[in-house]
N, C-alpha and C positions, 0 to 999 in steps of 0.2 A: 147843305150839300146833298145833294141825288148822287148817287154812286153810282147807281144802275144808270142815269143817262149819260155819266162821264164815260162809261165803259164802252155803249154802243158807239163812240166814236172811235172804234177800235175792230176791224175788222179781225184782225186775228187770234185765234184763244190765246197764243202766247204772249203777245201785247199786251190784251186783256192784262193777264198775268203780273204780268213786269209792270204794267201802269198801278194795280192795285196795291202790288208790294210796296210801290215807291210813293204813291197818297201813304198809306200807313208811316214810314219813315219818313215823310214832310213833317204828317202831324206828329209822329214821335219827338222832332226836332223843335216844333212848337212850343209842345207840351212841357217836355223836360227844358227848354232850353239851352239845349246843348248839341252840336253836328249831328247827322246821322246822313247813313247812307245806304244806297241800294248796290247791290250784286252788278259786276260786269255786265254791259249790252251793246248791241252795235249802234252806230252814230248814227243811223236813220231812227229806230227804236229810242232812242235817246233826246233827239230832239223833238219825236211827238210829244214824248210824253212832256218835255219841260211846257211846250207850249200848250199843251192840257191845261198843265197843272198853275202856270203863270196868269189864266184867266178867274183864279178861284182868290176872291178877297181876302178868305178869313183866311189864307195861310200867310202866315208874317213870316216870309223866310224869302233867303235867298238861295238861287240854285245855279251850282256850277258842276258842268260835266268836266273829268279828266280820267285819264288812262294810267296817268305811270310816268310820264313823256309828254311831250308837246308833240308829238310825230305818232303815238298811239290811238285806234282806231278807236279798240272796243274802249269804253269809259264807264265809270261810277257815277252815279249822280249825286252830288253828295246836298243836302240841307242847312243853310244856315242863320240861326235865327237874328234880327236885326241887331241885339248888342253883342254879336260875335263875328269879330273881325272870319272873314271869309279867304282862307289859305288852303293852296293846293298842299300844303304840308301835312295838312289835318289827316289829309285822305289814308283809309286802312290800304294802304299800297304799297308792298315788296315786289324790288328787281332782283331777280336770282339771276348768278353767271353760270350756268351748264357747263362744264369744258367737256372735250372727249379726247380720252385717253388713248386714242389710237387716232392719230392724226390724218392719218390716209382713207376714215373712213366715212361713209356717203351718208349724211342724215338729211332728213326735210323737216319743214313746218310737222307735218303730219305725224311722224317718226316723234317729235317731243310732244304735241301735243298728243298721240296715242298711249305714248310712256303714262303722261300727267293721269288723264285718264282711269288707265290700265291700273294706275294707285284707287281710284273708287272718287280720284273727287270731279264734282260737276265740273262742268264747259262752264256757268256762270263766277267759279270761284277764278278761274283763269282769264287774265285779260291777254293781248297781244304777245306775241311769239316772235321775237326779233332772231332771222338763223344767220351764225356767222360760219367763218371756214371753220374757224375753233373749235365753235361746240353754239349756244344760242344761248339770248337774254330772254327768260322770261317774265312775265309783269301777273302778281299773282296777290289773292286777297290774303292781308297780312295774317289773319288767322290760322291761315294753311301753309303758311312759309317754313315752320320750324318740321313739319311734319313731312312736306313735301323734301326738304334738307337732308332729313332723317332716316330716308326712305326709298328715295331714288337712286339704285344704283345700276340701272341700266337703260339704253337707250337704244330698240332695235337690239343688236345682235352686240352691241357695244357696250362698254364699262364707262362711267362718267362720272367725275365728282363735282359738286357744287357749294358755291358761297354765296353768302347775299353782301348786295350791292348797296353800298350808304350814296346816301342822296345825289352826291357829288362826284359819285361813281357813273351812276346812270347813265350819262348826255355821253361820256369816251366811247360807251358800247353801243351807240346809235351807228347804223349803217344808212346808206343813200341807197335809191331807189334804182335798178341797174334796168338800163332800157335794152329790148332786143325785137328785133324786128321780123314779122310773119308775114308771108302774102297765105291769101283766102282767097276761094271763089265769089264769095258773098257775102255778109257781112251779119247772115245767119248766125244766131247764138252757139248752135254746133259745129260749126265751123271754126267759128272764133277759138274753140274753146280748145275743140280739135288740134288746132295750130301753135297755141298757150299753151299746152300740156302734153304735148306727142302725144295724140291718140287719135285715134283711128275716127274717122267721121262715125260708124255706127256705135262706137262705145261712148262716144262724146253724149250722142242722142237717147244711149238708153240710160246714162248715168243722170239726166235734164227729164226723162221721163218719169225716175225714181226721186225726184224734187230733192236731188243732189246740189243744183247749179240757182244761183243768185245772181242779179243785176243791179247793184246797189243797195244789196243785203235785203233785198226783194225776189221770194223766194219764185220760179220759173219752170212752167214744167212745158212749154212749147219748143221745139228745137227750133222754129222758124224765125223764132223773137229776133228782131232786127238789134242787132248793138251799134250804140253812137259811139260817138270820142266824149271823152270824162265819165265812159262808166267804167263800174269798177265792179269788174264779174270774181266769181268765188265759184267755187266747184270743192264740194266737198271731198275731205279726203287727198287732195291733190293740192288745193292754195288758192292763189289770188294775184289779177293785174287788175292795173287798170291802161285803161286806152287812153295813150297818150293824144293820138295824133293818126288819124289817116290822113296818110301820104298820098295814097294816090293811084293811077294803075301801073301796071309792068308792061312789057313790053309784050307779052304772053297774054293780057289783059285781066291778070289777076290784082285785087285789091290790097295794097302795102298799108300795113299798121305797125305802130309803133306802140307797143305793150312798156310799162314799165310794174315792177316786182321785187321787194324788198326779203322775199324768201331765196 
């Protein structure tokens, strides 16, 4: 195996990164015989790498991506080697239920994930951020569960306490994806995004200049990037839809879309 030319089919150092970690943990799984797995990554990032690494003969393993969920984005890649039955059970995956002790009070995506954060642990130990009116489900590598448990007790300007979820817990605290509708001038990514997140067309564009803003977890640094229907833009800091559906124009002659957003 060449290392260095699996690599060059990787245009970004972070890929790089995440494709090398995860050859090591195949052949970790080879070698020893036994699952292994990689760190949280998004599902574009996730399925290069499997198809990389599915053209390489000498690795005797099987590869399955999952989250935590069947509705979860980011995923584990986990390794399994031919005489080991292949179960999403395997995976080092805790669902923690967040509650907030002040019912009346306003948290986002951003707001837990800054909290998680703001404790010292990476964005790769963290998978998906499910927010309810409650409080939020988060999907987190088991090795930081007890610690994350232990340790978080604030969120924003709020007090929260938290438990972890058994398996059969999980699927209750899944939410559906709540559609709400924008008209745009155009179908510009700042615009889009603009309209997604109440902000103002010029904060949209300089937050997309600072390579804040993604299009299918393809990072974006043009405001003019044209969005279709089925992508699924991310603006960091802020969250994520994806576009359902243009609808069509108004009577004003502005562009109707239909975003949908599980935050």
């Amino acid at each position: 195996m060449d290392r260095k030319s699996l690599l060059k089919q990787f245009i970004y150092e972070e890929e790089r990164i995440a494709f090398s970690k995860a050859l090591d943990q195949a052949y970790l799984a080879v070698k020893t015989f036994n699952p292994a797995f990689t760190c949280f990554m998004d599902p574009v990032k996730a399925e290069k790498i499997q198809s990389v690494l599915g053209t390489l003969r000498e690795l005797d393993c099987r590869i399955i991506a999952y989250g935590g969920s069947p509705d979860c984005e980011r995923v584990k890649l986990g390794f399994f080697p031919d005489h080991e039955e292949a179960e999403i059970e395997a995976f080092p995956i805790d669902a923690i239920k967040i509650n907030k002790e002040s019912p009346g009070s306003s948290l986002d995506h951003r707001d837990y994930l800054g909290a998680l954060i703001g404790l010292g642990i990476d964005r790769s130990r963290v998978g998906d951020i499910f927010v309810k009116p409650d409080g939020a489900v988060v999907f987190t590598d088991r090795a930081m569960s007890a610690f994350i448990i232990g340790n978080l007790r604030l969120v924003g300007r709020y007090r929260v306490t938290l438990f972890l979820l058994q398996p059969d817990e999980v699927f209750v605290y899944q939410i559906p994806e709540a559609e709400k509708n924008i008209n745009v001038s155009s179908l510009r990514l700042d615009n889009v995004l603009s309209g997604a997140f109440k902000l103002s067309r010029g904060r949209s564009a300089e937050l997309i200049s600072k390579d804040k803003a993604f299009i299918n977890w393809r990072m974006v640094s043009s405001p003019s990037k044209t969005v279709g229907e089925g992508d699924v833009l991310t603006l960091r800091g802020y969250g994520r839809v994806k576009v359902k559906e243009i609808v069509g124009k108004t009577k004003k002659d502005k562009i109707r879309l239909t975003l949908l957003s599980n935050q």
